[in-house]
C-alpha atoms as a printed R data frame, in Angstrom:
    type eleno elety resid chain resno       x      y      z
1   ATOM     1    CA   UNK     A     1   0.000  0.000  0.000
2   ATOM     2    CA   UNK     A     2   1.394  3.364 -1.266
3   ATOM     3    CA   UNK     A     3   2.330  6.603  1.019
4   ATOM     4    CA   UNK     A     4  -0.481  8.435 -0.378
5   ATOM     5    CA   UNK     A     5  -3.473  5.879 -0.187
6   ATOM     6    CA   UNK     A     6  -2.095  5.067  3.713
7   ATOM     7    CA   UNK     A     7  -2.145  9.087  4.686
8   ATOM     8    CA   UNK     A     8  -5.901  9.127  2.829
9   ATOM     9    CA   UNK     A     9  -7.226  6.438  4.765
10  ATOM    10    CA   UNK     A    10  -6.129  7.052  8.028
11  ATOM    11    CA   UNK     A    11  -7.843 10.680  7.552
12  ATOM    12    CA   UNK     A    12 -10.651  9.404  6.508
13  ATOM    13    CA   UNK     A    13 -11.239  6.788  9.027
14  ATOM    14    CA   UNK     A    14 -10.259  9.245 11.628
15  ATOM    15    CA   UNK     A    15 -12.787 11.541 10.034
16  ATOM    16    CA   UNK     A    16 -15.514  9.335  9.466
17  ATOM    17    CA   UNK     A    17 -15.204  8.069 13.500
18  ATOM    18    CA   UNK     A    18 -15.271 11.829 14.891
19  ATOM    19    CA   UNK     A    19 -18.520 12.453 12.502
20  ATOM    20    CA   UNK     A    20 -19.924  9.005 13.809
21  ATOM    21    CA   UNK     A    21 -19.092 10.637 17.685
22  ATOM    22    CA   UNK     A    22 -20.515 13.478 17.268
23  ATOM    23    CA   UNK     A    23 -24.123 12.334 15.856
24  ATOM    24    CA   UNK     A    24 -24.336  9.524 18.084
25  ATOM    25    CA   UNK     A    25 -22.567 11.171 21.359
26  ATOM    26    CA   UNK     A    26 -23.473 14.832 21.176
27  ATOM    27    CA   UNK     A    27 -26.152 15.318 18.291
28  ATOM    28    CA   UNK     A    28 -28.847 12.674 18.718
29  ATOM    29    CA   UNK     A    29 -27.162 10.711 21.919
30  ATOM    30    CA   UNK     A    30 -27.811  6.779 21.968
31  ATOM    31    CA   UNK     A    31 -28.476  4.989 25.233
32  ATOM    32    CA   UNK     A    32 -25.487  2.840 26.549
33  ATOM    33    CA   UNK     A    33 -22.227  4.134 28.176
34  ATOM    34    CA   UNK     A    34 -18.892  3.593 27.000
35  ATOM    35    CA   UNK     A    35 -17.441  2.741 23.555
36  ATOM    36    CA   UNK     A    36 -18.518 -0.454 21.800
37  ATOM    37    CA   UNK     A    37 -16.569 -3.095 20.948
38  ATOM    38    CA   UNK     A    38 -15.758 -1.733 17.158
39  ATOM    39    CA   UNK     A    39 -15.866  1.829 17.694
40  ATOM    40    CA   UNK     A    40 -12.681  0.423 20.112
41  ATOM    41    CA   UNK     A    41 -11.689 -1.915 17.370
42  ATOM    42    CA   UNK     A    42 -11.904  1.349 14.536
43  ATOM    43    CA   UNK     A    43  -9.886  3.691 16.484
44  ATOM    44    CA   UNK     A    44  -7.352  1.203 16.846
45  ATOM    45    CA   UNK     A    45  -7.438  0.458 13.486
46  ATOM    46    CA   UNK     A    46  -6.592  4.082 12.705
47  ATOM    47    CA   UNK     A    47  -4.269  4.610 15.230
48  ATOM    48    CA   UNK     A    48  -1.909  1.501 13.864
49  ATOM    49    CA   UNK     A    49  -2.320  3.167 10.545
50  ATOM    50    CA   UNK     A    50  -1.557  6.677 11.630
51  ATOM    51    CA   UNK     A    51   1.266  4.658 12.996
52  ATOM    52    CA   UNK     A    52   2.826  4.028  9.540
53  ATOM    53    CA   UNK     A    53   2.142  7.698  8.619
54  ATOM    54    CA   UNK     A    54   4.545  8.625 11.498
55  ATOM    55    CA   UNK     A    55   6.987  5.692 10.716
56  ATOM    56    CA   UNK     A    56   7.498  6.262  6.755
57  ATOM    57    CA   UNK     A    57   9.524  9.600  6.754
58  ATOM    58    CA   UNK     A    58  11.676  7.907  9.081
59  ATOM    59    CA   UNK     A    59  12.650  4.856  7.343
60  ATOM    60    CA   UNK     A    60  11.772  5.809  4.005
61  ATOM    61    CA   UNK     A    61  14.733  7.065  2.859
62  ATOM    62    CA   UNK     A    62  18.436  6.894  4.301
63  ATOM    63    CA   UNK     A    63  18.188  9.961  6.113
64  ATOM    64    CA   UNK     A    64  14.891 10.636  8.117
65  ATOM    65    CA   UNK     A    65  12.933 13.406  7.762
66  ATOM    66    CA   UNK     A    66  11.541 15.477 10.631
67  ATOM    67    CA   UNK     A    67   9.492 18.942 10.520
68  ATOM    68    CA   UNK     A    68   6.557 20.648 11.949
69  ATOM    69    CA   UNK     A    69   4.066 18.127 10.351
70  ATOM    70    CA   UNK     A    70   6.327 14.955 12.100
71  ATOM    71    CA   UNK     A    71   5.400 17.224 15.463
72  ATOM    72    CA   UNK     A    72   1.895 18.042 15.677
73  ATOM    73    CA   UNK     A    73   1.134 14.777 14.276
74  ATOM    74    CA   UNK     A    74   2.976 12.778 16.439
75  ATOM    75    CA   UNK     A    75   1.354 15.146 19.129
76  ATOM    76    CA   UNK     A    76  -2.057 14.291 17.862
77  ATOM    77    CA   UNK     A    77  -1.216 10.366 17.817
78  ATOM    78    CA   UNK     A    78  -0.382 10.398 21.334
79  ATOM    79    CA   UNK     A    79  -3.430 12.300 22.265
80  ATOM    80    CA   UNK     A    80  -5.563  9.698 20.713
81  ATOM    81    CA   UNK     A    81  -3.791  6.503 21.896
82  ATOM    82    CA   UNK     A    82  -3.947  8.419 25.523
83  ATOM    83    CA   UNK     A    83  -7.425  9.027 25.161
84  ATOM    84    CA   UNK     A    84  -7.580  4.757 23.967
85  ATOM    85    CA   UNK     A    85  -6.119  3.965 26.765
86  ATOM    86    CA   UNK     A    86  -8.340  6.347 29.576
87  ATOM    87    CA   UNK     A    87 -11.870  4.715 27.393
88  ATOM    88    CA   UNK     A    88 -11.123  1.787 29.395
89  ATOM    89    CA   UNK     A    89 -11.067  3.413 32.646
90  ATOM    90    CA   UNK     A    90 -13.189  6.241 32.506
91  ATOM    91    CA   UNK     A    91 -16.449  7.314 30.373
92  ATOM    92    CA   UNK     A    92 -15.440 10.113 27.807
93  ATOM    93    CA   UNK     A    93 -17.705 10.404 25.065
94  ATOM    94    CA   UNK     A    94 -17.175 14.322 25.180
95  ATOM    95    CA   UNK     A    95 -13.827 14.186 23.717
96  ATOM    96    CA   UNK     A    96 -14.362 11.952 21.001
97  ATOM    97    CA   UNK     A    97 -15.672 13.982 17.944
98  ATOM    98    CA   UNK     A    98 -12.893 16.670 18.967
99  ATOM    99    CA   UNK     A    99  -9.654 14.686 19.363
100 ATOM   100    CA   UNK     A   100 -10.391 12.496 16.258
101 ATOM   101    CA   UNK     A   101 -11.333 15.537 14.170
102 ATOM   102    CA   UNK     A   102  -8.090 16.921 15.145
103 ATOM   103    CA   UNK     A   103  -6.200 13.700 14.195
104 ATOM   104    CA   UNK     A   104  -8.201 13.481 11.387
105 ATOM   105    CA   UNK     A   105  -6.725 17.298  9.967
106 ATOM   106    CA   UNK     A   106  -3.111 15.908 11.122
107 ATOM   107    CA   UNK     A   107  -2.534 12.749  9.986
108 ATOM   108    CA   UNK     A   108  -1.932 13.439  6.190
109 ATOM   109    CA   UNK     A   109   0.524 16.328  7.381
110 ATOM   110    CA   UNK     A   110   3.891 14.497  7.008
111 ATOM   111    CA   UNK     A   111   3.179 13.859  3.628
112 ATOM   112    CA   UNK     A   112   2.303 17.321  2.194
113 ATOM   113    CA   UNK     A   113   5.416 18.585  4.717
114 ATOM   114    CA   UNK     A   114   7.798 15.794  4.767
115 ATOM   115    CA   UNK     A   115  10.561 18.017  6.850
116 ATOM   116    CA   UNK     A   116  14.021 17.837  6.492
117 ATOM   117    CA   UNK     A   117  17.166 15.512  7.851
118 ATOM   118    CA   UNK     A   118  17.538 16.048 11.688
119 ATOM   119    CA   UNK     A   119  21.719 17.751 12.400
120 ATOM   120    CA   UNK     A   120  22.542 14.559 14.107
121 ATOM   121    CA   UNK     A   121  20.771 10.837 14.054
122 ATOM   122    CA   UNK     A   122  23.043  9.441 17.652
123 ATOM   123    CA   UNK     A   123  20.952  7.467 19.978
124 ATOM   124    CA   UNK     A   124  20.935 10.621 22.311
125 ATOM   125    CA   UNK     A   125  18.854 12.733 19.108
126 ATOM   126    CA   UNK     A   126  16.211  9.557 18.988
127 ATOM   127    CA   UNK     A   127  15.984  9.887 23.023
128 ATOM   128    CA   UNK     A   128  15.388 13.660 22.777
129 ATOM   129    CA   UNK     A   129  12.876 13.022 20.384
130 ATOM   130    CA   UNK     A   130  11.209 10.454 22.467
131 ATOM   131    CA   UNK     A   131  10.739 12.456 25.079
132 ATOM   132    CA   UNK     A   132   9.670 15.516 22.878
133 ATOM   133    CA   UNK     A   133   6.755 13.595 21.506
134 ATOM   134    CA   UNK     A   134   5.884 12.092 24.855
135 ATOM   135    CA   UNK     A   135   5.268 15.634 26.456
136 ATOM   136    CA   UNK     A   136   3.967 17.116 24.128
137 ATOM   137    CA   UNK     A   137   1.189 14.257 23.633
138 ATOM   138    CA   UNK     A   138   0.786 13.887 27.328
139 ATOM   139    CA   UNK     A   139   0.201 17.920 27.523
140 ATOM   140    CA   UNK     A   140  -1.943 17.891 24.642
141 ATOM   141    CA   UNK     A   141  -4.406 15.506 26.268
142 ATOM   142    CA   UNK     A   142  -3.690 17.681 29.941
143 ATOM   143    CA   UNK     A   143  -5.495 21.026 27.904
144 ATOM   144    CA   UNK     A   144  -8.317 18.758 26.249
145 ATOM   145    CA   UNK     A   145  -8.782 18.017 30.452
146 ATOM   146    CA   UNK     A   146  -8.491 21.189 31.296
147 ATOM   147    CA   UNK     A   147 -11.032 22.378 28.772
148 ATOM   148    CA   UNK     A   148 -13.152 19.561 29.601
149 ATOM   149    CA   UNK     A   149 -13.292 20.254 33.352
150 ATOM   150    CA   UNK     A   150 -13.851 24.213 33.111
151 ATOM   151    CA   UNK     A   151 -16.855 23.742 31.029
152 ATOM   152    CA   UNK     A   152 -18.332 21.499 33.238
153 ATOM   153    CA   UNK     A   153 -17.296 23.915 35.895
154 ATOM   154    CA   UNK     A   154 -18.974 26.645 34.381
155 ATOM   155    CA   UNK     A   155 -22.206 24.941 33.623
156 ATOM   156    CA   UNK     A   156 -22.607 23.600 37.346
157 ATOM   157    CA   UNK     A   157 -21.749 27.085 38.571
158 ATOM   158    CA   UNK     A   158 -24.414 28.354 36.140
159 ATOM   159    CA   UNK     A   159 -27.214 25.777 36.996
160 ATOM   160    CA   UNK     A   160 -26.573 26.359 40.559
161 ATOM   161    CA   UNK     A   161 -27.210 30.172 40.561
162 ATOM   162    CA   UNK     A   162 -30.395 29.340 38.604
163 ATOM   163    CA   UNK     A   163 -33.201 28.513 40.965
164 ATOM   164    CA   UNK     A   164 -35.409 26.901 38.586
165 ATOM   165    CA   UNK     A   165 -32.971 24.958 36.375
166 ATOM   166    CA   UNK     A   166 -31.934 21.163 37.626
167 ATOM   167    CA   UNK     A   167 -27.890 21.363 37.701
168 ATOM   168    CA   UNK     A   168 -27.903 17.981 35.964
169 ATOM   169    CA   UNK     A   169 -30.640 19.693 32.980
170 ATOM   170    CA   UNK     A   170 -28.143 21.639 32.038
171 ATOM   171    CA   UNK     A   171 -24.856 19.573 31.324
172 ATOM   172    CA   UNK     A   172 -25.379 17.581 27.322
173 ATOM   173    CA   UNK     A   173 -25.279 13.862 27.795
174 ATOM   174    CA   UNK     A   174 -21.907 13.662 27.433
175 ATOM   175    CA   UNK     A   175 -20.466 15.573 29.905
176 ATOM   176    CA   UNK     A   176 -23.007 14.308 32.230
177 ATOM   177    CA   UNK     A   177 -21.304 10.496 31.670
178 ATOM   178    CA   UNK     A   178 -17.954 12.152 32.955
179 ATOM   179    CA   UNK     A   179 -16.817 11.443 36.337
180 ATOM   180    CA   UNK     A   180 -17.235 13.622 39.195
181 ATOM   181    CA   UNK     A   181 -15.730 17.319 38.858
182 ATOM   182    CA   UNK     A   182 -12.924 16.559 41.788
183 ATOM   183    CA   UNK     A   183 -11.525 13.433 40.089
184 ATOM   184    CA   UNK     A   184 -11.348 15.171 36.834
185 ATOM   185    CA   UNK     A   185  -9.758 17.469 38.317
186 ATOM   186    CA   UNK     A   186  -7.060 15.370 39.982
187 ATOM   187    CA   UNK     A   187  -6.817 13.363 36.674
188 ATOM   188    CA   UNK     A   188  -5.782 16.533 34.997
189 ATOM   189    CA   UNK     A   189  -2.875 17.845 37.358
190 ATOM   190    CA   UNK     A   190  -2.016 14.059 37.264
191 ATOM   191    CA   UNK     A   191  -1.358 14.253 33.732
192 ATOM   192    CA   UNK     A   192   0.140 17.927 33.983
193 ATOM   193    CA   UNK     A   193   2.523 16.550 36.464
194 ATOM   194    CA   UNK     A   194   3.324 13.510 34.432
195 ATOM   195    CA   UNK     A   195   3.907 16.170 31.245
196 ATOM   196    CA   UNK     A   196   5.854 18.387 33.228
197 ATOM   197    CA   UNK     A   197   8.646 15.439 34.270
198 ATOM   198    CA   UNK     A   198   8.649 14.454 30.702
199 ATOM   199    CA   UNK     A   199   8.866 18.481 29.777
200 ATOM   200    CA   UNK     A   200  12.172 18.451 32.024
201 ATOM   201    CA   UNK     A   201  13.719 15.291 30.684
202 ATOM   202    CA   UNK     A   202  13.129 16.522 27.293
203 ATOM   203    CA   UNK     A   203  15.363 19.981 28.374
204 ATOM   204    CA   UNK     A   204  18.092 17.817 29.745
205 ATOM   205    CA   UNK     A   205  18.166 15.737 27.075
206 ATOM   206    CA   UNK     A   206  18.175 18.483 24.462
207 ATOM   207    CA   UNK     A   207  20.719 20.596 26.831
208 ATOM   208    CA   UNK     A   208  23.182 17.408 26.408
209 ATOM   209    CA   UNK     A   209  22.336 17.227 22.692
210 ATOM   210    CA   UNK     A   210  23.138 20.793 21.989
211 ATOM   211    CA   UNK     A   211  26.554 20.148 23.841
212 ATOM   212    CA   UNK     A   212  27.518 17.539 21.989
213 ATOM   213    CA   UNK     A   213  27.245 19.086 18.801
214 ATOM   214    CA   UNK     A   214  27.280 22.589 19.620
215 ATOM   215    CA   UNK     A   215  29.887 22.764 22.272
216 ATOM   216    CA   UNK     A   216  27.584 24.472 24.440
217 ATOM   217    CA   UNK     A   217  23.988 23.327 26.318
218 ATOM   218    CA   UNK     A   218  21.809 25.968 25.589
219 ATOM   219    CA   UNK     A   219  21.356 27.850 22.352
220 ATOM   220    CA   UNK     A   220  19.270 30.852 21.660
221 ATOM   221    CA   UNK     A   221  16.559 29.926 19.473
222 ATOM   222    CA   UNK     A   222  12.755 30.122 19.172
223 ATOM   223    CA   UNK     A   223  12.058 26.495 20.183
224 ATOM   224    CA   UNK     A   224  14.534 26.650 23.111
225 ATOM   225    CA   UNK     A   225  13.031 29.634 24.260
226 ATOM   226    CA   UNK     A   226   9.168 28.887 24.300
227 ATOM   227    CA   UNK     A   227  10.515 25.242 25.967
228 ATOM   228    CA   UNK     A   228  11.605 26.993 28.740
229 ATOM   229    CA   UNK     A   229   8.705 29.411 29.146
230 ATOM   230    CA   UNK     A   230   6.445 26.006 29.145
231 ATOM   231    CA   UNK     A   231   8.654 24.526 31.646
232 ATOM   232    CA   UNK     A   232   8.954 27.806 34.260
233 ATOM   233    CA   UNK     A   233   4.791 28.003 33.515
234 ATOM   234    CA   UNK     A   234   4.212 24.624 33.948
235 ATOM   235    CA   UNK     A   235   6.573 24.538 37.104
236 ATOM   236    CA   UNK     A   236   4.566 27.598 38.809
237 ATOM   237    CA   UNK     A   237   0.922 26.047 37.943
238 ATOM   238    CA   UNK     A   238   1.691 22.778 39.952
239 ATOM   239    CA   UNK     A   239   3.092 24.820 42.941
240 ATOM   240    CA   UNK     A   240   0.044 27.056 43.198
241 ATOM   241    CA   UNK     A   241  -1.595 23.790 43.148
242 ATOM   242    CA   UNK     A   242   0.238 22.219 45.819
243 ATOM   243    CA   UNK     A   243   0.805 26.013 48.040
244 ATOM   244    CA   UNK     A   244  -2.481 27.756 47.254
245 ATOM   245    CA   UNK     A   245  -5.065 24.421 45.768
246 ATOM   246    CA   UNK     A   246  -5.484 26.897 42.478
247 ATOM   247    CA   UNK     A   247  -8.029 25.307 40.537
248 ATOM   248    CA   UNK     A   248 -11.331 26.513 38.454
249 ATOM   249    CA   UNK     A   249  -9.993 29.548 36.062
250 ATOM   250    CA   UNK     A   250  -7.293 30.030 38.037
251 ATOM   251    CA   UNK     A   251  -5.431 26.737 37.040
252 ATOM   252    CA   UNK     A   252  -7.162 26.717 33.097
253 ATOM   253    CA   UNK     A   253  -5.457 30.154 32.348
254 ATOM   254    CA   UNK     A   254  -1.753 28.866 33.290
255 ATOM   255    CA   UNK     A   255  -2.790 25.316 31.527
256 ATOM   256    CA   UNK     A   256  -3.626 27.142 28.411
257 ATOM   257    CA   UNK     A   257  -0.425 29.325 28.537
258 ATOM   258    CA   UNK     A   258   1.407 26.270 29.225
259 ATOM   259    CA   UNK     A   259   0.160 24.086 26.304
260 ATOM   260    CA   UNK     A   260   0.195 27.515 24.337
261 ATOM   261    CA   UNK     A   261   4.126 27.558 24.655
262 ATOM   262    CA   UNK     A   262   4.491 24.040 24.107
263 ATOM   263    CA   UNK     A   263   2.801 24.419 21.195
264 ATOM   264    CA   UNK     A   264   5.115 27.225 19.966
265 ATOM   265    CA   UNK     A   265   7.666 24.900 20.858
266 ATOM   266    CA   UNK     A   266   7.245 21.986 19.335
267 ATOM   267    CA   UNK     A   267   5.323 23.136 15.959
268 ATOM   268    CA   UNK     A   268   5.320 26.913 15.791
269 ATOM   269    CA   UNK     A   269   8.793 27.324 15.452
270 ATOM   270    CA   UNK     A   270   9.245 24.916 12.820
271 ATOM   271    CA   UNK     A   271   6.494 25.678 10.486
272 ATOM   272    CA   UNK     A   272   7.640 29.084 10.468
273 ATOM   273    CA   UNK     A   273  11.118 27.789  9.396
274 ATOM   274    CA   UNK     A   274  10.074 25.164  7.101
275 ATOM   275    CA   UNK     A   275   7.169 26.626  5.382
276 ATOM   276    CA   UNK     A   276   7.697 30.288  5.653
277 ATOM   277    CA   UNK     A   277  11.057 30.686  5.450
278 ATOM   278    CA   UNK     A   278  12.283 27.407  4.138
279 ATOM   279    CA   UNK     A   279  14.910 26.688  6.295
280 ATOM   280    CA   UNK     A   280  15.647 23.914  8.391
């Protein structure tokens, strides 16, 4: 099976399940809890393909390939085998149309933006980039949380200063399947935390790799600089949480500011390079 019919497929199927979500979870919502056996058995399907997506720049050709597109879709990958993974544990439908739509839009990415050859290929470069696409994931599925959780938030908070509305009237089926607002809420700074160790592997890692090749560990670029502002915001979210039990708006601002930078880090920078400027 060619590159190009692989990349289709995978988009579609990923397409086709968030469209299937959406009218049966959100639109016109079907009795039952959980996903069935081959909505389970699709999305694994399409993650094993997206899989390959990741996989061909990589051993395609004698020197891989790696760029903005290799990023956010690897990102997006992660998010959805994360998400997989929590459908066994814990009920949530409201994420499905959104995280597979956004797979959906990323999956063909590496082949319209194949990227360029990586400076170095040592085992130290493939543990950087590990833990890179590890955080990044893990952070992506923290924000869909954190979105998630303040919406519910606000709706509760809403029904609640409305005498005459029932809280639970108010929430759409599928947030009203999600577990209770305090162990979402531990489930996201559980997954922040997890993120942020990853996040500070991944600069220790890269700090080694840039002294290696570099002679020194930190150089002054774009994607080093937003990786540290995601780290130091990251960092100062997770103490508030701990010192001053910030949660609500509080802890969905710095989240968002968080996964903003990581964002700029890990994709941002990149595209701006590759596409804009076309450099590597």
């Amino acid at each position: 099976m060619s590159d190009i019919v692989i990349h289709a497929v995978t988009a579609v199927l990923y397409a086709g399940l968030a469209l299937h979500m959406w009218n049966t979870r959100w639109r016109a919502p079907t009795p039952g809890a959980g996903l069935r056996a081959w909505e389970r058995g699709a999305i694994f399907a399409a993650l094993v393909l997206h899989a390959a997506c990741l996989v061909s720049p990589l051993v395609a050709a004698d020197v891989p390939r790696i760029g903005f597109a290799f990023a956010l879709s690897s990102m997006l990958w992660l998010a959805v085998f994360f998400y997989w993974v929590e459908s066994f544990i814990i009920d949530l439908e409201a994420l499905q149309p959104i995280i597979l739509g956004l797979a959906a839009a990323a999956a063909p990415l590496t082949l319209l933006f194949p990227g360029r050859a990586p400076l170095s290929t040592a085992p130290g470069f493939w543990l950087h980039l590990t833990l890179v696409v590890l955080s990044s994931g893990i952070l992506t599925v923290a924000m869909l949380h954190a979105v998630l959780t303040a919406l519910v938030e606000r709706l509760l908070h809403r029904a609640h200063g409305d005498n005459s509305a029932a809280p639970g009237g108010v929430l759409p089926a599928p947030l009203a399947k999600l577990p209770p607002l305090l162990t979402m809420e531990r489930l996201l700074f559980l997954l922040i935390g997890l993120g942020f160790a990853l996040l500070t592997l991944t600069l220790i890692t890269g700090m080694t790799l840039s002294e290696s090749l570099f002679g020194h560990a930190l150089r002054f670029t774009h994607e080093t600089l937003f990786a540290v502002i995601a780290w130091i915001v990251f960092g100062v979210l997770l103490a508030g949480r701990l010192v001053y039990g910030w949660r609500g708006r509080v802890a969905m601002r710095w989240a968002l500011a968080g996964f903003l930078m990581v964002l700029l880090a890990g994709v941002g920078s990149r595209f701006v390079l590759e596409v804009i400027l076309g450099r590597s």
